[in-house]
TORKOL-4160 file (C-alpha; in steps of 0.2 Angstrom, whole numbers, padded with zeros to 4 digits, m for minus):
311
<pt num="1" X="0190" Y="0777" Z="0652"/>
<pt num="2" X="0196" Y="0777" Z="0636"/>
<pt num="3" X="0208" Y="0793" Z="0630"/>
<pt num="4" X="0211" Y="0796" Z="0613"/>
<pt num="5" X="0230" Y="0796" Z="0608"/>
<pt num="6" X="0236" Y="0812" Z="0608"/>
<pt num="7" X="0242" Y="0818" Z="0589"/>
<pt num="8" X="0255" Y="0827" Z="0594"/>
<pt num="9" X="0263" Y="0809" Z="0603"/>
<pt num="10" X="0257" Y="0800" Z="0589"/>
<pt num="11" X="0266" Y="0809" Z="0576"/>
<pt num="12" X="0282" Y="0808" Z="0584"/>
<pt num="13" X="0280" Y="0790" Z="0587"/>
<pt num="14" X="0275" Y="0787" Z="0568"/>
<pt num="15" X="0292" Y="0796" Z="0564"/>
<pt num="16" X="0302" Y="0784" Z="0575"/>
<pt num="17" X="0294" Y="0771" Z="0568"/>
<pt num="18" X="0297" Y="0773" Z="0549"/>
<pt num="19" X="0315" Y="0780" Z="0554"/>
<pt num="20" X="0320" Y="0764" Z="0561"/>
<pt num="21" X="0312" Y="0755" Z="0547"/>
<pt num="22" X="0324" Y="0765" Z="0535"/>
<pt num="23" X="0339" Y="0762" Z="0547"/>
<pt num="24" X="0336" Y="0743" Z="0546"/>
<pt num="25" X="0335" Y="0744" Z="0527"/>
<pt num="26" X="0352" Y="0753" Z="0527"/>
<pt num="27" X="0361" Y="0740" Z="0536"/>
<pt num="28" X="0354" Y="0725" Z="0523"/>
<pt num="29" X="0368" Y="0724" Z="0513"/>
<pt num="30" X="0381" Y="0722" Z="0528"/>
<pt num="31" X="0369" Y="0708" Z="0537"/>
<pt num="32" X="0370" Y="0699" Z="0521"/>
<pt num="33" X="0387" Y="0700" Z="0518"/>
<pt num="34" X="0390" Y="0691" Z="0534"/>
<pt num="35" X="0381" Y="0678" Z="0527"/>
<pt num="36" X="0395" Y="0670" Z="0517"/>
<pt num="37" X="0397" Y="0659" Z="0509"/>
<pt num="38" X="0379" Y="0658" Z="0507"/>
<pt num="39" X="0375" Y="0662" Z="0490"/>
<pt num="40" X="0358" Y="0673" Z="0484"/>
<pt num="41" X="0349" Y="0661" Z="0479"/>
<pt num="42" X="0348" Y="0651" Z="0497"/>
<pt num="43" X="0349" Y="0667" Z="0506"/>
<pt num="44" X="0332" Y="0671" Z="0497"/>
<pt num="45" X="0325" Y="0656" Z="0499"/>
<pt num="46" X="0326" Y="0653" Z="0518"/>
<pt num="47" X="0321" Y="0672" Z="0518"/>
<pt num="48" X="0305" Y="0669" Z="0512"/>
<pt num="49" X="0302" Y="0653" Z="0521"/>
<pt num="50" X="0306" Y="0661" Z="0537"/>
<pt num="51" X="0299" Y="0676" Z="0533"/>
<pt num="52" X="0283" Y="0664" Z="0534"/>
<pt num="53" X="0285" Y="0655" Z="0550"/>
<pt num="54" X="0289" Y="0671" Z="0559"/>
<pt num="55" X="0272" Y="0679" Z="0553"/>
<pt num="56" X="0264" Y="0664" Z="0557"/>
<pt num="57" X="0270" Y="0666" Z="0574"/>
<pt num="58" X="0267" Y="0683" Z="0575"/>
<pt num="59" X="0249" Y="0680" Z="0568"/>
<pt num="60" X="0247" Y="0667" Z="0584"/>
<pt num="61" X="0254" Y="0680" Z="0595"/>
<pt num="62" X="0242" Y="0695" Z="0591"/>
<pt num="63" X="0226" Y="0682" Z="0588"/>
<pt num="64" X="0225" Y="0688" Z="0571"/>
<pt num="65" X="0220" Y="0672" Z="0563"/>
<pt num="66" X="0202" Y="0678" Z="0562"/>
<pt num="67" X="0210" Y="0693" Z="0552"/>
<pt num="68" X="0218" Y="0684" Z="0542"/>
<pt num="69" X="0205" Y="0671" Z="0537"/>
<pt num="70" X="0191" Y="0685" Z="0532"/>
<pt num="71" X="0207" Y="0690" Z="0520"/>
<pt num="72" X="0211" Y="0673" Z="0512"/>
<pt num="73" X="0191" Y="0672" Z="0509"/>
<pt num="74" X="0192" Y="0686" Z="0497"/>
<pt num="75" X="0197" Y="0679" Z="0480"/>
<pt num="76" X="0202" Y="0700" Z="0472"/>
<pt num="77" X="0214" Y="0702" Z="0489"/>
<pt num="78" X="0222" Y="0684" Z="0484"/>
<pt num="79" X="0228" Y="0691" Z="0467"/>
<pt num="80" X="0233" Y="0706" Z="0474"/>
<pt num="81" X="0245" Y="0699" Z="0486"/>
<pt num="82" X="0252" Y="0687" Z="0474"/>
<pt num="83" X="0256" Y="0700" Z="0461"/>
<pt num="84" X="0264" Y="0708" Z="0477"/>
<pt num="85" X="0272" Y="0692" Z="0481"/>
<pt num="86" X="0278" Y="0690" Z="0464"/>
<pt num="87" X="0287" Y="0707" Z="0461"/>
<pt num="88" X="0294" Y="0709" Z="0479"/>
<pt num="89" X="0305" Y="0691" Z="0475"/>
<pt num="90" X="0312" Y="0699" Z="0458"/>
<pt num="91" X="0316" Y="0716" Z="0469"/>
<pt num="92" X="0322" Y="0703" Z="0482"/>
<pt num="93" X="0334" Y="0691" Z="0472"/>
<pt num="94" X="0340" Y="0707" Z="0463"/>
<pt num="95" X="0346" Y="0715" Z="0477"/>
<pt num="96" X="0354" Y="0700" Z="0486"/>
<pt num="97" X="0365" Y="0696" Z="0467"/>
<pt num="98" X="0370" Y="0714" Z="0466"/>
<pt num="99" X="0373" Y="0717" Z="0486"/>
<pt num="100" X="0385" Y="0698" Z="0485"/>
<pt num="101" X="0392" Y="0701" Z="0469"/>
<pt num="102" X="0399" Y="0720" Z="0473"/>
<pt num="103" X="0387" Y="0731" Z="0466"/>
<pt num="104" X="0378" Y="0739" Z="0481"/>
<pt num="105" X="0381" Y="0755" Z="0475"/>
<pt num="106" X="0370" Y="0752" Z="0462"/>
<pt num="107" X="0356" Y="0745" Z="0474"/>
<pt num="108" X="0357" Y="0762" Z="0483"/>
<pt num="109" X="0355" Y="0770" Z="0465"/>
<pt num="110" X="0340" Y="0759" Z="0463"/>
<pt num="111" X="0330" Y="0768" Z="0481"/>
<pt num="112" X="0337" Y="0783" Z="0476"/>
<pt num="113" X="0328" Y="0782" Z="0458"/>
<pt num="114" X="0311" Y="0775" Z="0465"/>
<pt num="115" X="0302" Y="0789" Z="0469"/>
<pt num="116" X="0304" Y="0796" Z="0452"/>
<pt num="117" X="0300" Y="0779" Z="0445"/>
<pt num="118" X="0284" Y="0780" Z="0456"/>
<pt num="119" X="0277" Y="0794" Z="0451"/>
<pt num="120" X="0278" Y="0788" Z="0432"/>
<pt num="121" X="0268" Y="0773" Z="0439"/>
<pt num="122" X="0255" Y="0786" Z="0444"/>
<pt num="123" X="0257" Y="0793" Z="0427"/>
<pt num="124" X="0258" Y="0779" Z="0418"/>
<pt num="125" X="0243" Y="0767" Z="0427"/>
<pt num="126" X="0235" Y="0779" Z="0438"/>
<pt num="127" X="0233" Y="0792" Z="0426"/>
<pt num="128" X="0238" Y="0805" Z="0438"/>
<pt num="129" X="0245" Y="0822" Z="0431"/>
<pt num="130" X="0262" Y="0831" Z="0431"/>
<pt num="131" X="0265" Y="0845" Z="0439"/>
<pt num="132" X="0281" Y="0856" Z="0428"/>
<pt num="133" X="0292" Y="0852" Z="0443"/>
<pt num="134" X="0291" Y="0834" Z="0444"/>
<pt num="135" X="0293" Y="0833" Z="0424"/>
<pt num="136" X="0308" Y="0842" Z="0428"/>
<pt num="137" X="0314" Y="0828" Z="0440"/>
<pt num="138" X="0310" Y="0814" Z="0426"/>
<pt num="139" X="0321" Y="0823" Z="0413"/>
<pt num="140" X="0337" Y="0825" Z="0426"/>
<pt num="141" X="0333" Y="0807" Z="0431"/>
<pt num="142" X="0334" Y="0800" Z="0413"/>
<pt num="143" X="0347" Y="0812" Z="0408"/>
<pt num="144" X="0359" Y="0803" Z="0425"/>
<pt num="145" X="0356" Y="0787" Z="0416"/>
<pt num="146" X="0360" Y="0792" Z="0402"/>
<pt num="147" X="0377" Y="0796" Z="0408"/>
<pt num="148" X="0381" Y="0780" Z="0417"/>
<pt num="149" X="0376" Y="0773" Z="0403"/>
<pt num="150" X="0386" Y="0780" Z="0390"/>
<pt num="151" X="0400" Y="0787" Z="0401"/>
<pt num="152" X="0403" Y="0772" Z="0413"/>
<pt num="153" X="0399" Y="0760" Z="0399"/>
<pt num="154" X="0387" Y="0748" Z="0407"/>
<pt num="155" X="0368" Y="0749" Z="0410"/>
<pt num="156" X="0362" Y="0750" Z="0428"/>
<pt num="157" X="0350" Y="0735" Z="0424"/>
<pt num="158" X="0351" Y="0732" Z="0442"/>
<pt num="159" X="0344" Y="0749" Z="0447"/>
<pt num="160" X="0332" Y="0753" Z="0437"/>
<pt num="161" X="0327" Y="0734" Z="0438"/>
<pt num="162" X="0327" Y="0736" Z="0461"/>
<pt num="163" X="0317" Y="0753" Z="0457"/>
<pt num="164" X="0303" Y="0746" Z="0446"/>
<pt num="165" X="0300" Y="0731" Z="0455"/>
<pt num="166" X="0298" Y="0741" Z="0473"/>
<pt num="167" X="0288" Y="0754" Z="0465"/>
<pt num="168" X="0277" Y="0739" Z="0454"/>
<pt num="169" X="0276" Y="0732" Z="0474"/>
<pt num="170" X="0272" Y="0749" Z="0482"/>
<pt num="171" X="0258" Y="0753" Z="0468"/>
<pt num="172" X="0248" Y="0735" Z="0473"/>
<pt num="173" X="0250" Y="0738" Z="0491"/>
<pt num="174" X="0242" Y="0753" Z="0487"/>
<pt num="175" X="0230" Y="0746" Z="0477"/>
<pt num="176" X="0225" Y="0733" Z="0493"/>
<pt num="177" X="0226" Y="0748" Z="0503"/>
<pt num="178" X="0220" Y="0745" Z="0524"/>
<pt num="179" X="0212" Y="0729" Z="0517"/>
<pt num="180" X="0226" Y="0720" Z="0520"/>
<pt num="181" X="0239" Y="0722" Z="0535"/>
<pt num="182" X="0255" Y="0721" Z="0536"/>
<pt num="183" X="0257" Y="0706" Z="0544"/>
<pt num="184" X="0243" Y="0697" Z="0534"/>
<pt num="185" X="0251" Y="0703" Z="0519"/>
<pt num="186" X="0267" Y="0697" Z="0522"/>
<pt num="187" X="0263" Y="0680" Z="0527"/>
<pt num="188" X="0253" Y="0679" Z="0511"/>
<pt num="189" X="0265" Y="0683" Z="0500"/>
<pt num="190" X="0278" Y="0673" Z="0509"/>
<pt num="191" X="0265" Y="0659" Z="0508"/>
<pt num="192" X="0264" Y="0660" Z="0487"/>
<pt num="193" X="0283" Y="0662" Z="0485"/>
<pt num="194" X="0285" Y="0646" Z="0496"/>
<pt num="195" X="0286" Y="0633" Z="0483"/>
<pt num="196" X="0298" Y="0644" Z="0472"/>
<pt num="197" X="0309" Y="0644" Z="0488"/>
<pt num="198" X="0308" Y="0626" Z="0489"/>
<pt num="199" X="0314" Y="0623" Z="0471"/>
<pt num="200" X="0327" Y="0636" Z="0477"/>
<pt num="201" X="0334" Y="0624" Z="0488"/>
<pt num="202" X="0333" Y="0608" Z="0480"/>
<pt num="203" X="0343" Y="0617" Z="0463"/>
<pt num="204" X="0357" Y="0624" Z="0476"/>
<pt num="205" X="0357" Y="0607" Z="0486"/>
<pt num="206" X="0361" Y="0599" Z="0469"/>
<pt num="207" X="0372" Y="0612" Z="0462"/>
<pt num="208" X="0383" Y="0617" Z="0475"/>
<pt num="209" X="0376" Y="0610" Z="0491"/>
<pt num="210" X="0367" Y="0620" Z="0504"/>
<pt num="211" X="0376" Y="0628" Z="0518"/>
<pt num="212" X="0364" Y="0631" Z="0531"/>
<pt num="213" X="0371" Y="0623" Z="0547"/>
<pt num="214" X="0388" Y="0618" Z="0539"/>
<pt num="215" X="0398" Y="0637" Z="0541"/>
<pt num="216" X="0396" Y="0636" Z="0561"/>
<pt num="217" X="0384" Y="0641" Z="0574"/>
<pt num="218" X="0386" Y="0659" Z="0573"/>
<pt num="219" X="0380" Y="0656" Z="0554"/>
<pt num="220" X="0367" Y="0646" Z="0556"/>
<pt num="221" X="0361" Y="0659" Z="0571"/>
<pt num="222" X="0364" Y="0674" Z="0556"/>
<pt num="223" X="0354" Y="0665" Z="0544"/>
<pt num="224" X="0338" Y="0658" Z="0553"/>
<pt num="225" X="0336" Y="0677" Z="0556"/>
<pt num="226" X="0335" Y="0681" Z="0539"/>
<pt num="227" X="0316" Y="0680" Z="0542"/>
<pt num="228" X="0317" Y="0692" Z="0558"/>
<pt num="229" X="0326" Y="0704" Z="0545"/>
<pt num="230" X="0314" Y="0704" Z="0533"/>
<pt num="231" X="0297" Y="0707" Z="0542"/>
<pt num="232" X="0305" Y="0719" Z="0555"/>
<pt num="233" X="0308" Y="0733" Z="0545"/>
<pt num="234" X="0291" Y="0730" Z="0536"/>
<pt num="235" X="0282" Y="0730" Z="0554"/>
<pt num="236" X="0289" Y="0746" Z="0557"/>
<pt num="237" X="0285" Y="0754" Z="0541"/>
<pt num="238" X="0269" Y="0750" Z="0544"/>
<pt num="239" X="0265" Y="0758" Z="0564"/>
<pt num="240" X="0275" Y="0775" Z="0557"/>
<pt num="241" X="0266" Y="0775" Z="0540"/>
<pt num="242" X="0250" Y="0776" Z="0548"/>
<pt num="243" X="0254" Y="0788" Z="0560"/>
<pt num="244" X="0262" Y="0801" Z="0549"/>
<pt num="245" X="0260" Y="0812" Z="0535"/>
<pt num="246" X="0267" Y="0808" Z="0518"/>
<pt num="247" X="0278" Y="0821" Z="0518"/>
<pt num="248" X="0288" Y="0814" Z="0529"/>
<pt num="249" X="0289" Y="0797" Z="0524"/>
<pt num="250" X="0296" Y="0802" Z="0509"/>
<pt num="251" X="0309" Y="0813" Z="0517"/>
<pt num="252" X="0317" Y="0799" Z="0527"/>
<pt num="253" X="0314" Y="0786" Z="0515"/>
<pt num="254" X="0332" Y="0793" Z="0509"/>
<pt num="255" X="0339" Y="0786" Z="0523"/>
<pt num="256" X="0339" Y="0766" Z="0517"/>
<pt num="257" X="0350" Y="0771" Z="0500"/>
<pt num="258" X="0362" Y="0784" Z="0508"/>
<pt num="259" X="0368" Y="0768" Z="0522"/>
<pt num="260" X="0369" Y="0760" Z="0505"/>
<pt num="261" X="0379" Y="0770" Z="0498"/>
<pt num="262" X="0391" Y="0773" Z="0511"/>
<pt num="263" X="0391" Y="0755" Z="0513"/>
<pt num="264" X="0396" Y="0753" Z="0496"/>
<pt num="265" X="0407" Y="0767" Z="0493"/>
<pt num="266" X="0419" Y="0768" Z="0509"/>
<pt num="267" X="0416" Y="0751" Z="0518"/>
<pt num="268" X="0415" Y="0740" Z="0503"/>
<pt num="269" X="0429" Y="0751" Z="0492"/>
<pt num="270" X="0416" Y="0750" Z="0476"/>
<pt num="271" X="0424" Y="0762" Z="0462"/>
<pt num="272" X="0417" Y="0779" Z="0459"/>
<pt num="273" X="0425" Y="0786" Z="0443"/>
<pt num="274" X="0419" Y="0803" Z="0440"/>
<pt num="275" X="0404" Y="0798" Z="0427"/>
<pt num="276" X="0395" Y="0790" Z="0440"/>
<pt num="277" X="0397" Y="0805" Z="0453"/>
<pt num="278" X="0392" Y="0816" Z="0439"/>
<pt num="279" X="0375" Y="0803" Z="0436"/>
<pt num="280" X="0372" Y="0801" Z="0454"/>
<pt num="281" X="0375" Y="0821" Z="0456"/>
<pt num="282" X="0361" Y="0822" Z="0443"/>
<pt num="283" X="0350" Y="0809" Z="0451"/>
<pt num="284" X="0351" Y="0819" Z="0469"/>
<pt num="285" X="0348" Y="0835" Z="0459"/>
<pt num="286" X="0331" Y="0826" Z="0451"/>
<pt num="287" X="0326" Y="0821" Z="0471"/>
<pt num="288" X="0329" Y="0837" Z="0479"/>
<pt num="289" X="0318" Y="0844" Z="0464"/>
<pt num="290" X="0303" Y="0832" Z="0467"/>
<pt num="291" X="0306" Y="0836" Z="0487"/>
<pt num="292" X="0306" Y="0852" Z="0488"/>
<pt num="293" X="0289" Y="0851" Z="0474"/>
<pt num="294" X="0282" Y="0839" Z="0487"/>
<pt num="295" X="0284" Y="0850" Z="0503"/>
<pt num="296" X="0276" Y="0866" Z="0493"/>
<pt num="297" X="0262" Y="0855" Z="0488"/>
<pt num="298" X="0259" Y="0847" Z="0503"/>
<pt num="299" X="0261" Y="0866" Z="0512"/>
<pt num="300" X="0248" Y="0873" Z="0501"/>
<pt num="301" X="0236" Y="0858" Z="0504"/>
<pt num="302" X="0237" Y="0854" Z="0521"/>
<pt num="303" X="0219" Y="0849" Z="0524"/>
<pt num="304" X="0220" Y="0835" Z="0511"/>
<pt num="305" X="0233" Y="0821" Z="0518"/>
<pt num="306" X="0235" Y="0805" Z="0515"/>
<pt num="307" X="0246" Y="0791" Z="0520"/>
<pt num="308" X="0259" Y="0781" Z="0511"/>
<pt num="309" X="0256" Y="0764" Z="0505"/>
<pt num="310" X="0260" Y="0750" Z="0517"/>
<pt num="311" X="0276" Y="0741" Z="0508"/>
């Protein structure tokens, strides 16, 4: 006989689910930075390759080839996913640059700004209204750039760049919406970046020479799991986002840039001079704002849920 699942279960489940997701994204930068002297530009491109060959196999796995075929026989679903293939590699190649290159702080500024950035997408393209609250979060969020910029003294292009290519890429999931799953998704957009991957590797063969396999076997192990590390997270995102409301996907979707942050700030010794505290102040300010505005919301209209894009 069968029983259905029991709410109850299932919501706690769905909450485990997207918190582990979050606490995967959180230890990125570390797993990365184990990776050297890999470069970004290889560690991309063997990301997205893999990333490929382990959806494939997961694909075999589940017998979801049939899935997966009604999909690719859809011409609309084909654009989406290469849009979604296409602004997931900037967010990717952005983050890997900044996260080598000493500026994970900044990436974890980039997740914290996205869900402002978001709902200006939904402004923006979806012609969604305001309500005063969350105009109030925009304003504290540009007036915290603002003092980066002028009181730090450089543009946090890799921010806003990490929060407009993730929010671009949550906005086309959505769009695709439960036409596409997670794991169909992901292989397809793996499957378009392929031959940018491959260029990848011929340029850093030539430039510098590639160094899968020639740092050791604990390397080599580290790095053919780049692909593991990719889709993991993804997979669980997918099961809790299902399972739970938005509300609280949007609460522990904090989790991923505070590790970040931490990581950056007291693991990595990144410098905090007080005019980024002051803009990062600002920037939690704005999100405790547009939190608090979402739980009210949500409270006062409970029958009407909805469930977060799969990303």
């Amino acid at each position: 006989m069968n029983h259905a699942p029991d709410p109850a279960r299932e919501r706690a489940l769905g909450g485990v689910y997207a918190f582990t997701a979050y606490l995967l994204w959180g230890f990125l930068p570390l797993y990365f930075l184990t990776l050297a002297p890999t470069g970004p530009w290889e560690i991309v491109a063997w990301r997205i390759l893999l990333s490929l060959v382990f959806c494939a196999v997961l694909l075999s796995v589940t017998r979801s080839w049939g899935a997966f075929g009604r999909i690719i026989r859809q011409p609309r679903l084909l654009l989406w996913t290469a849009l979604a293939g296409a602004v997931i590699y900037v967010n990717w190649q952005v983050f890997l640059i900044a996260t080598l290159s000493g500026h994970v702080i900044e990436t974890s500024l980039g997740y914290f700004i996205n869900p402002i950035f978001t709902v200006i997408l939904g402004v923006l393209v979806l012609r969604e209204s305001l309500r005063m609250t969350q105009w109030i979060a925009i304003g504290i969020s540009a007036l915290a750039v603002g003092v980066i910029v002028v009181g730090y003294g450089t543009f946090p292009w890799i921010a806003l760049t990490l929060a407009a290519s993730f929010g671009v890429y949550g906005l086309v999931k959505k769009q695709i919406g439960p036409r596409v799953d997670a794991v169909s998704g992901l292989t397809l957009e793996s499957f378009w970046l392929a031959p940018v991957a491959i260029g990848q590797l011929v340029a850093v063969s030539f430039a510098s020479g590639l160094t899968f396999g020639t740092a050791g076997v604990w390397h080599a192990v580290l790095l053919s799991l780049a692909g593991v590390a990719t889709a993991t997270p993804l997979l669980f995102f997918a099961a809790g986002a299902r399972r739970v409301p938005l509300t609280v996907i949007g609460l522990l979707q904090f989790i991923a840039p505070i590790m970040q942050f931490v990581t950056g700030a007291w693991i990595l010794g990144e410098p905090m001079p007080l005019e980024r505290w002051i803009g990062f102040g600002l920037v939690w300010v704005a999100l405790s704002v547009l939190t608090i505005d979402q739980l009210l919301y949500s409270r006062r209209h409970r029958g009407v849920s909805d469930v977060a894009p799969i990303t």
